[in-house]
N, C-alpha and C positions, 0 to 999 in steps of 0.2 A: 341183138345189137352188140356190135363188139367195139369198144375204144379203146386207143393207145394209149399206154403207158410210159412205156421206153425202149428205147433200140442201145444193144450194146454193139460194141467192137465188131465182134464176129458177122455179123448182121441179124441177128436175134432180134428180132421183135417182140415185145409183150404186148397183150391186151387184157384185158379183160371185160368182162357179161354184165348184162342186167343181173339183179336179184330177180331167184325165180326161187319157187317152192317146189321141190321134189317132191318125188311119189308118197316120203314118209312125213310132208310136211315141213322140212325144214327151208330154212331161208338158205339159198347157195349161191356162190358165184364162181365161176368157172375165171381161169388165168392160163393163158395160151401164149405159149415160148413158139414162136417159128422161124426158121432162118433157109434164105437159098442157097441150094446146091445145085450143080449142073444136070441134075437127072428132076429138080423138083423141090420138096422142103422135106426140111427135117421138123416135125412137131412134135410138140407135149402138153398137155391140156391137165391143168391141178384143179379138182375140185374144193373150194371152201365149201361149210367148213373141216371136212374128213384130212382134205389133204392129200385124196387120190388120186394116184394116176389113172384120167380114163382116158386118155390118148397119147401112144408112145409109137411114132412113124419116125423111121430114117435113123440118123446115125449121133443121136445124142449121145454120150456116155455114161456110166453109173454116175459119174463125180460132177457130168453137171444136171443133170437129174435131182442130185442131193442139195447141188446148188441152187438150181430153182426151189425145192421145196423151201430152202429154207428163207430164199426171198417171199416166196408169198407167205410165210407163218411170220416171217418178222414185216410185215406189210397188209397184212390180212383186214387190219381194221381201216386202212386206208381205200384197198379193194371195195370194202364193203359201202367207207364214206363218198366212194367217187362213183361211184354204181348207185347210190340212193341220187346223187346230182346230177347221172345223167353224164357222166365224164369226167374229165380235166377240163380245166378252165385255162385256155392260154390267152396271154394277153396279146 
């Protein structure tokens, strides 16, 4: 299950994962940048808590690439609190 987080400007979407346990045991949540383009999306997918890129499609750039990571490392514990409840809560 994937919930929204926020959409910027460009039309970037985030989302982010349930907690799930990887192969080595650890607790992770995955955080997923997409935005449309005319041929499809461009995505990027950050693993908490590594911080890896494991999905990089389309034409994001180095500079926002760096920029997402450094939204989900400065957000990461909110990630992790809204994925224990299941989402946002909007009124």
């Amino acid at each position: 299950m994937m919930y929204p987080y926020v959409n910027y400007p460009d039309g970037t979407e985030v989302t982010f994962s349930n907690i799930y346990t990887d192969d080595n045991g650890q607790e992770c949540v995955d955080v997923h940048f997409e935005r449309p383009t005319k041929n499809g999306f461009d995505s990027v997918r950050i693993k908490l808590p590594t911080y890896e890129v494991t999905v990089w499609e389309g034409n994001y750039s180095d500079e926002e690439i760096e920029f997402f990571k450094q939204v989900v490392k400065n957000s990461s514990d909110l990630f992790y609190r809204y994925a224990k409840e299941g989402g946002l809560k909007f009124a």
